[in-house]
C-alpha positions as CSV (number, residue, x, y, z in Angstrom):
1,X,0.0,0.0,0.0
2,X,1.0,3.5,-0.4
3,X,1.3,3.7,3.6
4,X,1.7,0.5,4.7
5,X,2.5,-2.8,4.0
6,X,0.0,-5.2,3.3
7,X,0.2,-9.4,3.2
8,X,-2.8,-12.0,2.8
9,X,-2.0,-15.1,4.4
10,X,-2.8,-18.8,3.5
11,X,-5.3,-18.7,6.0
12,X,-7.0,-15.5,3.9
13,X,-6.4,-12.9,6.8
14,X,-5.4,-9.8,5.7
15,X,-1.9,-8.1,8.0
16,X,-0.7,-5.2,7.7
17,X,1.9,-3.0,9.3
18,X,2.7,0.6,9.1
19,X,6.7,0.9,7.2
20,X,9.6,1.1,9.8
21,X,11.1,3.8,8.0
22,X,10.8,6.2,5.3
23,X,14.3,6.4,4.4
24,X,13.9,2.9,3.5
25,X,10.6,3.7,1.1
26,X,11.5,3.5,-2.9
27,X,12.1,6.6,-4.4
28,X,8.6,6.0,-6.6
29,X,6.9,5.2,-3.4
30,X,8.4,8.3,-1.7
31,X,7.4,11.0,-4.5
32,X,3.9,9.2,-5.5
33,X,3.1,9.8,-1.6
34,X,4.2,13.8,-1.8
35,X,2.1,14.0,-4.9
36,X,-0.9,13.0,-3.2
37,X,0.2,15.4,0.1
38,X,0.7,18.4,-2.4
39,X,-2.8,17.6,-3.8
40,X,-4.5,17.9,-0.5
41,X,-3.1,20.7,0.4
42,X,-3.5,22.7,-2.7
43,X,-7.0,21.5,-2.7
44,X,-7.3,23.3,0.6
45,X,-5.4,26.3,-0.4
46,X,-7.8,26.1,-3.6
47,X,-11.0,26.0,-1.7
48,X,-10.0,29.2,0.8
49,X,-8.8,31.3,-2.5
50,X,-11.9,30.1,-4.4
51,X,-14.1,31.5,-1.3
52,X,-12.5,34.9,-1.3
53,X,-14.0,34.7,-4.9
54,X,-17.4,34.1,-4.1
55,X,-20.4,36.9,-4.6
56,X,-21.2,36.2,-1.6
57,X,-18.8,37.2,0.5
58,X,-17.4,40.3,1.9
59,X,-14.2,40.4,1.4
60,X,-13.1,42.8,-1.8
61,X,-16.4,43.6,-2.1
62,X,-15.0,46.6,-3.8
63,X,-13.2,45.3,-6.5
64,X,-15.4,42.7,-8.7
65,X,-12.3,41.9,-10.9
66,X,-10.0,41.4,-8.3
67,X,-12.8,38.6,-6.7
68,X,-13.5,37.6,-10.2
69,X,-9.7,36.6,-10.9
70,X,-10.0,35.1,-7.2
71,X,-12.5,32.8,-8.3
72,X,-10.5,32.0,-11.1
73,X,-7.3,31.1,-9.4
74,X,-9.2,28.9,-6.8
75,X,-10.3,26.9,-10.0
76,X,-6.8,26.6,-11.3
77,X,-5.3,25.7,-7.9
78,X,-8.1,23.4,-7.7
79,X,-7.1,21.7,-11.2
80,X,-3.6,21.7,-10.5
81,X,-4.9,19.6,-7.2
82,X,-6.7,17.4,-9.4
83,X,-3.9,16.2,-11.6
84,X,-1.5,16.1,-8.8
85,X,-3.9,13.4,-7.5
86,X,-3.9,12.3,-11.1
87,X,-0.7,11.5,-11.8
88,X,0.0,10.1,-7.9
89,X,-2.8,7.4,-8.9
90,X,-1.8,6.9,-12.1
91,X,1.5,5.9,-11.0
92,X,0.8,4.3,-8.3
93,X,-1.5,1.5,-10.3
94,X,1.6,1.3,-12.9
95,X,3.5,0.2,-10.1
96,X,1.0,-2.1,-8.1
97,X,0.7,-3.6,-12.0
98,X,4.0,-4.4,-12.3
99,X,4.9,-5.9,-9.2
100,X,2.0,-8.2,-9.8
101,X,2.7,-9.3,-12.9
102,X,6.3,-9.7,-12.1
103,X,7.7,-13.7,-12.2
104,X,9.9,-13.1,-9.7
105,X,7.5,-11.1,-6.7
106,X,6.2,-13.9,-4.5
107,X,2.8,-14.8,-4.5
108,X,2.1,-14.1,-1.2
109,X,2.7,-10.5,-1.7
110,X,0.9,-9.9,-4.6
């Protein structure tokens, strides 16, 4: 899994465990985890800059082009989000793909 590590038994129970450390993570593993960090985050920085946007609210109430371009950059932070999030899944199934499909992962793990 993208934060921890997952095995089915023979039995069919599912254990996992949380990784020991992330200095031992690969370097996919590592960046496809910030990607999906970053796209959190910009979603929330998205959603407050969208809101300063809004009609409905006070702040540059003044200045309907400055809210307007508000609005506009929320939606562009928000689509940046989006294919942050994009890519991080993306990736991520490319990975999970190969590992199962390689001969040499064992069976257990896959």
């Amino acid at each position: 899994g993208l934060w921890m590590s997952c095995v089915t038994q023979s039995t069919g129970q599912m254990q996992c465990k949380v990784y020991d450390s992330l200095l031992k993570l690969q370097g996919s593993l590592q960046a496809t985890r910030a990607l999906m960090v970053s796209s959190i985050l910009l979603g929330l920085i998205g959603s407050f800059v969208a809101m300063i946007g809004m009609k409905c609210m006070k702040c540059l109430e003044d200045d309907e082009v400055k809210k307007s371009r508000m609005a506009i950059l929320g939606g562009v932070i928000f689509l940046i989000s989006g294919f942050a999030a994009l890519v991080a899944t993306s990736w991520y199934g490319n990975l999970v793909a190969q590992d199962f499909f390689n001969p040499y992962t064992p069976v257990n793990t896959r």
